[in-house]
C-alpha positions in Angstrom: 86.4 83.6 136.6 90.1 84.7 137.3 92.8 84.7 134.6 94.0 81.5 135.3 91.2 79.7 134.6 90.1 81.6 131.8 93.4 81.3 130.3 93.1 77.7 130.8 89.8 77.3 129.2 90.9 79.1 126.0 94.1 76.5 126.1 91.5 73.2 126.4 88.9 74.9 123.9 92.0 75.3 121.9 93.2 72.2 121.9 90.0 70.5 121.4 89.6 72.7 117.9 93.3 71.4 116.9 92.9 67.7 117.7 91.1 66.8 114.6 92.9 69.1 111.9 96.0 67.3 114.1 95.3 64.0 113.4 94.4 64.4 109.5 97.9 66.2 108.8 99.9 63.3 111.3 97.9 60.8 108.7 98.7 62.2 105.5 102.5 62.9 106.6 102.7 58.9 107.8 101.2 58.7 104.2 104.3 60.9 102.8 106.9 59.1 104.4 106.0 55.5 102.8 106.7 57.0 99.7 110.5 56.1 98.2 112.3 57.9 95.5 112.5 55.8 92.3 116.2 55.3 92.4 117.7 52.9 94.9 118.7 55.4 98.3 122.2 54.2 98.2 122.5 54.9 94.3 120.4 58.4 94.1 122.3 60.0 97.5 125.7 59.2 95.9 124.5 60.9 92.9 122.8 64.0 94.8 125.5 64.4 96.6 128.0 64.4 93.8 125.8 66.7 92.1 125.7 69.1 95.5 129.4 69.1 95.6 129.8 70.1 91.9 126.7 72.5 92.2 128.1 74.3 95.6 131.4 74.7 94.1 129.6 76.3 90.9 127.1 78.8 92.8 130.6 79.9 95.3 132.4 80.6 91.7 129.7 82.3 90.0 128.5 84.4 93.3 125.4 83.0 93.5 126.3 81.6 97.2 127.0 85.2 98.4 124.3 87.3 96.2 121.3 84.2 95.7 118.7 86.3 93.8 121.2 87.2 91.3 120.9 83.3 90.4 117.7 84.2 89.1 117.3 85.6 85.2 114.9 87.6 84.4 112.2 85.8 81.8 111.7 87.5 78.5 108.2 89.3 78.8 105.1 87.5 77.5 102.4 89.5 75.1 99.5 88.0 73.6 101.0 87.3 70.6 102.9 84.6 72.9 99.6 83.1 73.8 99.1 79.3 72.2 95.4 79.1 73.8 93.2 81.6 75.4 89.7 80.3 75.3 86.8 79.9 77.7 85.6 76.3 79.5 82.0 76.1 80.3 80.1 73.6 82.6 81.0 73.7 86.6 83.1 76.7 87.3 83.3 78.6 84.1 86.9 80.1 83.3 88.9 80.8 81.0 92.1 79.3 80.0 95.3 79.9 78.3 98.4 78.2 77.7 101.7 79.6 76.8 105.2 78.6 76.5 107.4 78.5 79.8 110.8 79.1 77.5 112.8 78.0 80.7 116.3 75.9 80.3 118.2 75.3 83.0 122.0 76.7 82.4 124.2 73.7 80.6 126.5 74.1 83.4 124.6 73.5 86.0 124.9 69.8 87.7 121.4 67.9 86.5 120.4 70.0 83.6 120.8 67.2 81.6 117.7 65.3 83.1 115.9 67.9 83.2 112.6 66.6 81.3 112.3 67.7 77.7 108.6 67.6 76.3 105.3 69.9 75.4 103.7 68.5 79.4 106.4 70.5 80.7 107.4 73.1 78.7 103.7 74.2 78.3 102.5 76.6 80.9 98.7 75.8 81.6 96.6 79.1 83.5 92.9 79.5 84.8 91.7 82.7 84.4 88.7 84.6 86.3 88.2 88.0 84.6 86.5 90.8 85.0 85.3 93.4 82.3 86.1 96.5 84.2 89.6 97.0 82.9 90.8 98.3 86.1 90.1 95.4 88.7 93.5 94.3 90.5 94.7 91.4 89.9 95.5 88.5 92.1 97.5 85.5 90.8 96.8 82.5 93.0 99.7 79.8 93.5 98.5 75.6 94.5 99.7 73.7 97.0 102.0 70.4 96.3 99.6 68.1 94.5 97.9 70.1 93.0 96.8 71.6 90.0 94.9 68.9 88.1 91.4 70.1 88.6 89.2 73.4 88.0 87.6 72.7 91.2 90.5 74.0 92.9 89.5 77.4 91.8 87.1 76.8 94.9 89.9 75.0 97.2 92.3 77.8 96.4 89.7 80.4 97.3 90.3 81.7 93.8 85.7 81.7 92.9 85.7 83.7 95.8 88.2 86.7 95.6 86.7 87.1 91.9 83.2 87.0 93.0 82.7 88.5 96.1 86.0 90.7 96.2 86.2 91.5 92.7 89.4 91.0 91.9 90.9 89.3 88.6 92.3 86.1 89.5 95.3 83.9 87.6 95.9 80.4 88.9 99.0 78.7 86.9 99.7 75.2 87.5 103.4 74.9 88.6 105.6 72.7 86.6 105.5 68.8 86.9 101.9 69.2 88.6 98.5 68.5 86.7 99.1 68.7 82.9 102.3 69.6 83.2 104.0 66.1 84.5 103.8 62.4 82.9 103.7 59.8 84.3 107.8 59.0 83.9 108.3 62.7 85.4 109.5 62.8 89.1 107.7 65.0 91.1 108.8 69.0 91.8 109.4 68.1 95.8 112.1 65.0 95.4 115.4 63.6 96.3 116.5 64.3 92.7 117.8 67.8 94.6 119.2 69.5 91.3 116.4 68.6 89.7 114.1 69.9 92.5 116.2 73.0 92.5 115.8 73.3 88.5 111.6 73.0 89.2 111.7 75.5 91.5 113.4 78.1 89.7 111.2 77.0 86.5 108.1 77.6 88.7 109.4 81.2 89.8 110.1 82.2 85.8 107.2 80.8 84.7 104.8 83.1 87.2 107.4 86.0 86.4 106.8 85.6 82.9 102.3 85.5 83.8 102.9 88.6 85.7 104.7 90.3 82.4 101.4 89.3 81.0 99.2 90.8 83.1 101.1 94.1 83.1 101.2 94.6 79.4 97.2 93.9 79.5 96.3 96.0 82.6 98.1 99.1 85.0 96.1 97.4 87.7 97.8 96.5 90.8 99.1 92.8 91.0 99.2 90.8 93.9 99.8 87.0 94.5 98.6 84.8 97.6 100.4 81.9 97.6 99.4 78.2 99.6 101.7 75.5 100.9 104.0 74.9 97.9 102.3 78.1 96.8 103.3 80.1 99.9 107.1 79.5 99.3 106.8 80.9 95.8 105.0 83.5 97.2 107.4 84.6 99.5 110.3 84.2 97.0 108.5 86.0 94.8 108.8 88.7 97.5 112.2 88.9 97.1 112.3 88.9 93.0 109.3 90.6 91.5 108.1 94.3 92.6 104.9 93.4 93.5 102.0 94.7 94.7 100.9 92.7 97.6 102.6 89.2 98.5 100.4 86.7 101.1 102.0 83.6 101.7 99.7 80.9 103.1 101.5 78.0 104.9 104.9 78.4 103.2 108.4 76.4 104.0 111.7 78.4 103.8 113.8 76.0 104.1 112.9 72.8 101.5 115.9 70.7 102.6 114.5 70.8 106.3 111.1 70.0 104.7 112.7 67.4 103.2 114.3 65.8 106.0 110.9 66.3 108.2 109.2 64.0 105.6 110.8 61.1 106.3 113.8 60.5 103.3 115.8 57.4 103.6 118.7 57.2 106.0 121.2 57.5 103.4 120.0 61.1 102.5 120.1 62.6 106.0 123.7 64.0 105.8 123.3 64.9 102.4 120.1 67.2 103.2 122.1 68.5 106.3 125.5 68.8 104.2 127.2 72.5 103.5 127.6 71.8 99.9 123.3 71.6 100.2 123.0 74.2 102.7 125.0 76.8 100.0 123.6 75.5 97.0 119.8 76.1 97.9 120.5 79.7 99.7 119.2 80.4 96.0 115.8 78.7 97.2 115.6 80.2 100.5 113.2 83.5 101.0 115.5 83.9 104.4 118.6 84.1 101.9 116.8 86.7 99.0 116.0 89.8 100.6 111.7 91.3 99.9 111.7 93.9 97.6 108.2 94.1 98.4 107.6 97.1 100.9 106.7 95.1 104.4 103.5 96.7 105.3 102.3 94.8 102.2 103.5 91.6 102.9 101.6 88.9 105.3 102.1 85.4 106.4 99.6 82.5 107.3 100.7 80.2 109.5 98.7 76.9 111.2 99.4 76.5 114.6 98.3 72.6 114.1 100.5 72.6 110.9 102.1 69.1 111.0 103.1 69.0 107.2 105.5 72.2 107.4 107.1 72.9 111.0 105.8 75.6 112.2 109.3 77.4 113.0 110.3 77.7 109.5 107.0 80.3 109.5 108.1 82.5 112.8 111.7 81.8 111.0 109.9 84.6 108.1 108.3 86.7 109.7 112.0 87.2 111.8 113.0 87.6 108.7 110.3 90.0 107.3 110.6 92.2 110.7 107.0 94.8 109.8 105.4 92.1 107.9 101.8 90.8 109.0 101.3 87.5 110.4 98.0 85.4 111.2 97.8 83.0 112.9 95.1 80.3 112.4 93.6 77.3 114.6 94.1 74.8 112.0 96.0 72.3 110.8 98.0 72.1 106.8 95.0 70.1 105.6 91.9 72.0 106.9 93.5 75.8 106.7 91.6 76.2 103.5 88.4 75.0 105.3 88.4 78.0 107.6 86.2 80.9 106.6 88.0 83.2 109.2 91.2 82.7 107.5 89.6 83.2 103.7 88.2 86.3 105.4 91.4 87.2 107.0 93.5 86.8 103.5 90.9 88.0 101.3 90.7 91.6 103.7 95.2 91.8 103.3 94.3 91.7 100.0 91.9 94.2 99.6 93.6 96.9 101.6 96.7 96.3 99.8 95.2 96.1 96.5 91.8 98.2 96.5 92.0 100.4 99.9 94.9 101.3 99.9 95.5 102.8 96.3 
């Protein structure tokens, strides 16, 4: 067979392996774009946008526009006299869980604090543990997808049952604010058109793992490392650029949420807002491309779906630019069925163990 034709059979056999995984992320994204923010789009882009304008002008004053990870503070360190719960659930997928208090407030300055939702759901940090008794397995602290978080059976969804069983690691999966028991049913969700309050979440979600990871460290000296899906994988990879870690794998991840945004379908009226400077400087704070790794690169690695639908798929060559050495995979999937793929579980579950185990 010559090249050509070989190359061409590996471009049908290809496509024939994307088509499905295609058409299940095109449906769930038609899906997505129905949705409509609660507030009227005329009434909540005047209000975002006011609030960009005001929160632009803030970030330029206070440096945060020019230097974005300094916009992060560092959490105060969590021990287990912090701890409100630590016990063990039996039945399907035994764990343990604990709960602990997030202790995050946005700053009163800051456009949209003010909304920012004030009860126990919230402000209570709710983590599924997988442990092992030898005192020195690593540590791996898994990070859900948008959605998420509601259900132990994710432990299986997020490969979590797997890296502490077969790879032996120790495994942390926190459930990111306004997600699972953390959001009401008045609470907007963490990805929204509320874009101050979106920011707020985001930064909350960053602290709150910041403040697990402080945990884990005053427990253990064993090496930490965090894999990171969808929603998860942008975490991840700001985490990269805010926590000395270990090991950083970032499955799926967006870098830019206000291009994720506008890929989802928002309302005309918020299309120039999303595209607006006064956005495009305020959420440099958010942006992995804007907040340099601090993680060494040969122990970072990215995931990426060449069927990916949900996230486009330039945002993940825009990181590994960005990330020059760092690793990337990529996997003949789509968003939805990445977590389906053996090969890629094998694939993330091997970066991890040479970072983590192999390597030390």
């Amino acid at each position: 067979m010559s090249d050509n034709r070989r190359s061409d059979c590996v471009a049908l056999t290809r496509r024939l392996t994307l088509a499905p995984h295609i058409a299940i992320d095109e449906a769930v994204l038609a899906a997505m774009r129905t949705r409509r923010p609660k507030a009227s789009p005329e009434a909540g882009a005047h209000r975002a946008a006011g609030e960009m304008a005001a929160t632009a002008a803030l970030f330029e004053e206070r440096g945060w526009v020019a230097a974005p990870a300094t916009y992060h503070r560092t959490p105060p360190p969590l021990r287990d006299s912090g701890l409100h719960e630590l016990r063990t659930r039996t039945g399907p997928l035994r764990h343990e869980a604990m709960t602990f208090a997030s202790e995050f407030t946005p700053r009163a300055v800051e456009p949209g604090a003010a909304r920012r939702p004030g009860n126990a759901c919230h402000d209570t940090v709710f983590v599924r543990l997988l442990r092992h008794r030898d005192p020195g397995a690593p540590w791996v602290v898994c990070l859900h997808g948008f959605g998420m978080g509601s259900s132990r059976f994710e432990l299986v969804v997020l490969w979590a049952t797997y890296l502490h069983s077969k790879l032996g690691f120790n495994v942390a999966v926190p459930v990111s604010p306004l997600h699972g028991p953390r959001r009401t049913e008045d609470d907007d969700q963490l990805l929204s058109l509320d874009l101050t309050g979106m920011l707020h979440g985001i930064t909350q979600a960053l602290w709150d793992i910041r403040r697990l990871v402080s945990w884990i460290r005053s427990t253990s000296d064993a090496p930490v490392g965090v894999y990171g899906l969808s929603l998860g994988g942008f975490l991840a990879t700001m985490l990269a650029g805010l926590e000395p870690l270990d090991a950083v794998v970032a499955a799926l991840p967006f870098v830019d949420v206000l291009g994720l945004m506008e890929h989802h379908g928002p309302p005309a009226e918020y299309h120039s807002l999303l595209r607006s400077a006064d956005a495009r400087n305020t959420f440099r704070v958010a942006s992995p491309l804007s907040v340099p790794a601090v993680v060494p690169a040969d122990r970072l690695a990215l995931f990426a779906a060449r069927g990916d639908r949900l996230i486009p798929v330039d945002q993940s060559r825009a990181l590994h630019r960005d990330w020059q050495d760092g690793d990337i995979q990529w996997t003949n999937s789509g968003h939805v069925g990445f977590t389906w793929s053996k090969r890629a579980r094998g694939l993330v579950g091997r970066r991890l163990h040479t970072a983590l185990v192999a390597e030390r």
